[in-house]
C-alpha positions in Angstrom: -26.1 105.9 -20.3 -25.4 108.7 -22.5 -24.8 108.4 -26.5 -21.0 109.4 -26.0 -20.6 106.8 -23.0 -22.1 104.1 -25.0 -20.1 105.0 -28.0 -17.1 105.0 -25.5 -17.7 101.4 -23.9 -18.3 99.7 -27.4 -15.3 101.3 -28.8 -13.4 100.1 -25.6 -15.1 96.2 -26.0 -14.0 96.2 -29.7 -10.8 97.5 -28.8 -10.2 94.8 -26.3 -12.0 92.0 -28.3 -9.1 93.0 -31.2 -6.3 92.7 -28.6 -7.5 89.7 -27.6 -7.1 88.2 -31.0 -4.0 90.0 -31.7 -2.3 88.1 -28.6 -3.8 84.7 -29.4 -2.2 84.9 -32.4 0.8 86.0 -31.4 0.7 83.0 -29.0 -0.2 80.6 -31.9 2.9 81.7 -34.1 4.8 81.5 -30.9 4.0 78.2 -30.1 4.1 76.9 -33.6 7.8 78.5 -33.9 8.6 76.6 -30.6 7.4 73.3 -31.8 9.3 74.3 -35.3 12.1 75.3 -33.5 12.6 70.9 -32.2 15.0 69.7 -34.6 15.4 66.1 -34.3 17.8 63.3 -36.2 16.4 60.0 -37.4 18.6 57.3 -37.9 17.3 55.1 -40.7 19.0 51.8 -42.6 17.7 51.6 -46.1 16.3 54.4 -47.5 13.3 52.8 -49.5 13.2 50.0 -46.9 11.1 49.4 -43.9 12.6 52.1 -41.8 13.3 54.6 -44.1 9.5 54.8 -45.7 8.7 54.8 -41.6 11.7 57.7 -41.0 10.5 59.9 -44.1 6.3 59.4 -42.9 7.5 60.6 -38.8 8.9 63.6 -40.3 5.9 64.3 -42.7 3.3 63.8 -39.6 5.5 65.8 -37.2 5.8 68.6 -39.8 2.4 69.0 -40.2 1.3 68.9 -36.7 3.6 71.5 -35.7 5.7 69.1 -33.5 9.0 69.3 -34.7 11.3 69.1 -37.8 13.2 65.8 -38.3 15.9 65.2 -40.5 16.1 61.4 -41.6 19.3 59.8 -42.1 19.2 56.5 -44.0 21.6 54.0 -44.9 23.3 53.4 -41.9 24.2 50.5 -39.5 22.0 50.2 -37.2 24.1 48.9 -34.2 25.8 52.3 -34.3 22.9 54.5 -34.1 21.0 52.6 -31.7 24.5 53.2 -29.4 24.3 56.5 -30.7 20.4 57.1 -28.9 21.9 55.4 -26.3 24.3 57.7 -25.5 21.8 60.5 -26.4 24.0 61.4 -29.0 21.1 61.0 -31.5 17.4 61.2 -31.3 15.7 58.6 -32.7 16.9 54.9 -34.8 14.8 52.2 -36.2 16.0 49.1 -33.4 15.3 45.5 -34.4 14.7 43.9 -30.8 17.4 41.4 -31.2 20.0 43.8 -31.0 18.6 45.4 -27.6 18.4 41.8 -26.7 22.1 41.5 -27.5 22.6 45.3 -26.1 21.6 44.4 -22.8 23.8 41.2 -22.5 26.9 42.6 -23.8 26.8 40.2 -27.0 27.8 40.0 -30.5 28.4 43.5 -32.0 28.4 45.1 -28.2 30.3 42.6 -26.6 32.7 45.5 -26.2 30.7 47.5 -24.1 30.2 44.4 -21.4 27.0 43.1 -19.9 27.2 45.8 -17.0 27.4 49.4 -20.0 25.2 47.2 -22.3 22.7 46.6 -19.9 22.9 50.3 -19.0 22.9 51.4 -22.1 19.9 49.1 -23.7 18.4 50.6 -20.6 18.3 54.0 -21.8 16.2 53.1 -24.9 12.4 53.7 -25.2 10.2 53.0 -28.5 7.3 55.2 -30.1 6.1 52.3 -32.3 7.3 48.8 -33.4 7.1 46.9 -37.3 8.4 43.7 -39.0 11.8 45.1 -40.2 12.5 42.6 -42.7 12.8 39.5 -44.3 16.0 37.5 -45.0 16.9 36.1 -48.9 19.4 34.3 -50.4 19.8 36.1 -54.0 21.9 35.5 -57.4 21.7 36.3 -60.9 20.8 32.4 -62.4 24.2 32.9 -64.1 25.9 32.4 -61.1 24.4 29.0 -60.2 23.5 29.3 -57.3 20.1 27.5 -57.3 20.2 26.1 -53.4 22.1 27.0 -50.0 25.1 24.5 -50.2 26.0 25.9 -54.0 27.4 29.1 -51.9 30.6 26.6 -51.0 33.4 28.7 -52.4 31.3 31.7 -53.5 31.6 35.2 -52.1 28.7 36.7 -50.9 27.1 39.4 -49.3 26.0 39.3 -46.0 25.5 43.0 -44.4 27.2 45.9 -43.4 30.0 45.3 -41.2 29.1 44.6 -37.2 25.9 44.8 -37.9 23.0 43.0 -36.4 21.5 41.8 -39.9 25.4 40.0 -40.4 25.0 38.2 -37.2 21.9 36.9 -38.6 23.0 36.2 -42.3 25.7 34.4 -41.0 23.7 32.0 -38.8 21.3 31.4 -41.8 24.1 30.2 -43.9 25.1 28.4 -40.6 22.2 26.5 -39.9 21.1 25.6 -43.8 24.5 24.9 -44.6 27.5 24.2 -41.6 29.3 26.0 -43.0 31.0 29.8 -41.3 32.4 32.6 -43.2 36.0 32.1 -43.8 35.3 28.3 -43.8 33.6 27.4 -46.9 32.7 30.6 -48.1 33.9 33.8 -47.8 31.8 36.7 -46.6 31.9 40.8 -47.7 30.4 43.2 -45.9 29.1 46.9 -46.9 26.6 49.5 -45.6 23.7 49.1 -46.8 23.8 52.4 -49.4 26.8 50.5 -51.2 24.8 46.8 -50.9 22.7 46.6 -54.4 26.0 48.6 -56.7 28.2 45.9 -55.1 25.5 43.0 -56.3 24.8 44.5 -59.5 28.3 45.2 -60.6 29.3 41.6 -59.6 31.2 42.4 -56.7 29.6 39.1 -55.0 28.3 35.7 -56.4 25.2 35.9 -54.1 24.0 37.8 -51.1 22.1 37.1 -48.1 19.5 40.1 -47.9 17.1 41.7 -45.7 13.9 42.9 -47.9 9.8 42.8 -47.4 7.1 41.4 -49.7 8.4 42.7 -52.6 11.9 43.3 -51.4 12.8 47.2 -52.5 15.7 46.2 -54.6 14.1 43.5 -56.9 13.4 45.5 -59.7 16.2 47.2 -60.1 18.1 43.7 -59.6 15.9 42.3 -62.3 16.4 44.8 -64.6 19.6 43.8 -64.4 19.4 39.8 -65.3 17.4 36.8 -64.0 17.3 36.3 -60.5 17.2 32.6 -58.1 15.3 33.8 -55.0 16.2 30.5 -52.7 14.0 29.1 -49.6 15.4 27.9 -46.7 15.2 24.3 -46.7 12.3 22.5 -45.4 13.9 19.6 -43.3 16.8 22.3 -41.9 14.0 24.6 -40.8 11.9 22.0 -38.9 14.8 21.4 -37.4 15.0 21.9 -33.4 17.8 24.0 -33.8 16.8 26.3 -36.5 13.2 26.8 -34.8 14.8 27.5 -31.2 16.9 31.0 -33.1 13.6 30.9 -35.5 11.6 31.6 -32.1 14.2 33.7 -30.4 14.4 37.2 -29.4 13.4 39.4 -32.5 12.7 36.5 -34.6 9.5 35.1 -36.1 9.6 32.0 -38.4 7.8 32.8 -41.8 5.9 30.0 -44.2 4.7 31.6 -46.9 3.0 30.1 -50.4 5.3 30.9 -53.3 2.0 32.6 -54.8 1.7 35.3 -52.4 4.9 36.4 -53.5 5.8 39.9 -55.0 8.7 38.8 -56.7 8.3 40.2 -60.5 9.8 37.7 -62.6 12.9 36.3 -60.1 12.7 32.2 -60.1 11.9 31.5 -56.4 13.3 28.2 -55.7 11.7 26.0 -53.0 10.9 21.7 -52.4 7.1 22.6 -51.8 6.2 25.8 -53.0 6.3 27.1 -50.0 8.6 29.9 -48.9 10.6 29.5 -45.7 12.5 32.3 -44.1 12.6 34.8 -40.8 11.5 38.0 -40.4 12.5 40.4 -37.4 10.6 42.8 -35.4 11.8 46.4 -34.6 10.8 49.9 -33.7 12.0 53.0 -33.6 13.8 54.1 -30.3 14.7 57.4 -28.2 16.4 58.0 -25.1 14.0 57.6 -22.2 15.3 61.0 -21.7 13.3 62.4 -24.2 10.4 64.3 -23.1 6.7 62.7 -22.1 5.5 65.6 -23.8 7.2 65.0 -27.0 7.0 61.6 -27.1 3.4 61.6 -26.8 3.1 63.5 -29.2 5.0 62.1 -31.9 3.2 58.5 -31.5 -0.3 60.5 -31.3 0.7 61.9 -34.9 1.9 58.7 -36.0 -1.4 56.6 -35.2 -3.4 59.5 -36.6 -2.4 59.1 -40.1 -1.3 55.1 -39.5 -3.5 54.8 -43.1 -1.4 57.0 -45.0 1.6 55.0 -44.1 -0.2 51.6 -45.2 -0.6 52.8 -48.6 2.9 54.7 -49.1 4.6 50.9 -50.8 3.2 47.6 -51.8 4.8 45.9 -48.7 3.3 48.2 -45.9 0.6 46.5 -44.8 3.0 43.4 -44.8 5.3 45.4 -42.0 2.8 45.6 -39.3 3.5 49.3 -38.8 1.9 50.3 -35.4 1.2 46.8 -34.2 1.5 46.1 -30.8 0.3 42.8 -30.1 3.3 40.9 -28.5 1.8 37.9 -30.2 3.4 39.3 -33.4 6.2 41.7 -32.3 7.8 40.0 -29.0 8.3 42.3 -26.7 8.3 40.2 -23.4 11.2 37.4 -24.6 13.0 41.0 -25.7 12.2 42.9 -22.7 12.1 46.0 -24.8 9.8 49.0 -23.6 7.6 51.7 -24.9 8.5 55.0 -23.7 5.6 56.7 -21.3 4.3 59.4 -23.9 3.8 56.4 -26.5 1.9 54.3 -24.3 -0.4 57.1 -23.7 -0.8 57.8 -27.0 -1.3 54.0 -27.7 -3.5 53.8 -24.9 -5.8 56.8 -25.9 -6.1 55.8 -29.0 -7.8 52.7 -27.7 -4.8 50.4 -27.9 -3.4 48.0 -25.2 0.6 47.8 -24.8 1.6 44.6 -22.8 2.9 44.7 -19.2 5.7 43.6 -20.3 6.4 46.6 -22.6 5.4 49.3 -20.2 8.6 51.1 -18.5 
């Protein structure tokens, strides 16, 4: 081969070697504009609660991987977003399970839709991941008096935004530790959940019934505010066959807890034992089953990859279980909610099992 030929061919291998590069990156800025270019909503209720922190970390992973840009939404009621993704009018809410329990059988805040739409619609919902949601407490400045769960008799209290699935539950709290229902012994006001602590603090209410973790996000500022009575559910009411039936129903879990593993600040929690007896619920955040395998998969993936960053974004994180999925803990089966097929790949790669009975 002559000088000239073999100046020729190298020139011509370094000219296609810098093509080559040239069109790869090309294709990574396309690719990474397409994955940019997936906008997504997240419905979320409290902002510094369980599902916000969980809405705001999604977006940060999905960001970062290239997957998609989410715009969270907190502070609404999560019986309307969950219809919402349901009706793939939104992408993505934070579900407790007992309200696609009560979904699928047409009951308390969808008892308009009916059993056959419900069941239809409840259908149509897949989760990524599941968490422990929340915590119920009954709260009051000491001023107020309220220092046990009978003293609410003629009080006004909050007890959730309105139709939503943590007022179903507030009101069969107050139910089973008292007899007593809203309207008949006490009366009840209900606001979403961005309005909840300015309605506490600025003595809108005598008390209120509210969700929370371990510490609750609002305590400090409600401490700041005055002295606080943090009251147990009573021993002998939740013992009680009754109580532990809807303690062990669908997205429920009966909670004993020593009063001194409590992150409560300075609040007076008030209990016969020392022992602190509530419920917590269970939840994930859902999509439409419509949504992609592709995108689905690879939303969870990001999500278990950086699970420890989550853990240490509050104090109460490890408390909410995020990414468990032991049934044991989360209920799926008495629930009948389901992962979508992207997350249990992702679940399952990542050297998790999801239960039959969660698999679509």
């Amino acid at each position: 081969m002559t000088e000239v030929s073999s100046q020729y061919f190298g020139g011509l291998v370094i000219e296609m070697k810098r093509r080559l590069i040239a069109g790869l990156a090309v294709l990574f800025l396309a690719t990474t504009a397409q994955a940019k270019s997936v906008k997504l909503i997240h419905m979320c209720a409290a902002n510094e609660g369980v599902t916000g922190v969980v809405a705001t970390y999604l977006a940060e992973v999905a960001s970062a991987n290239n997957i998609a840009t989410i715009q969270s939404s907190c502070g609404k009621t999560l019986t309307k977003t969950m219809q919402a993704v349901a009706e793939g009018k939104v992408d993505i809410s934070a579900s407790p399970f007992i309200l696609n329990f009560l979904m699928a059988k047409g009951l308390g805040p969808y008892s308009g839709l009916g059993k056959e739409k419900g069941r239809k619609y409840a259908d149509n919902l897949r989760i990524l991941y599941s968490y422990n949601i929340t915590m119920y407490f009954l709260v009051s400045f000491q001023a107020k008096g309220i220092d046990s769960w009978d003293k609410i008799r003629g009080k006004t209290i909050h007890n959730g935004p309105p139709r939503g699935g943590a007022l179903t539950t507030a009101r069969a709290l107050v139910r089973f530790a008292t007899g007593m229902s809203e309207g008949k012994g006490y009366t009840g006001k209900q606001v979403v959940w961005g309005s909840a602590n300015a309605l506490f603090l600025d003595g809108g209410v005598d008390a209120s019934v509210r969700t929370g973790s371990n510490p609750p996000p609002w305590i400090y500022q409600f401490l700041a505010a005055g002295k606080l009575n943090i009251v147990s559910f009573p021993k002998a009411k939740f013992n009680s066959k009754g109580f532990q039936k809807f303690a062990h129903g669908p997205g429920n879990v009966p909670v004993v807890l020593p009063i001194s593993g409590l992150k409560f600040g300075g609040a007076k929690v008030i209990s016969e034992d020392n022992m602190f007896r509530t419920i917590t619920q269970t939840a994930g955040d859902a999509v439409n089953k419509s949504m992609s395998k592709t995108l689905a998969k690879k939303l969870t993936a990001a999500f278990i990859k950086n699970l420890g960053e989550l853990q240490k974004k509050t104090p109460w994180a490890p408390g909410a279980l995020y990414g468990s999925t032991d049934n044991a803990e989360m209920g799926y089966c008495k629930v009948g909610v389901k992962f979508h097929p992207g997350a249990v790949e992702a679940w399952e790669e990542a050297g998790r099992k999801i239960p039959a009975c969660a698999k679509p």
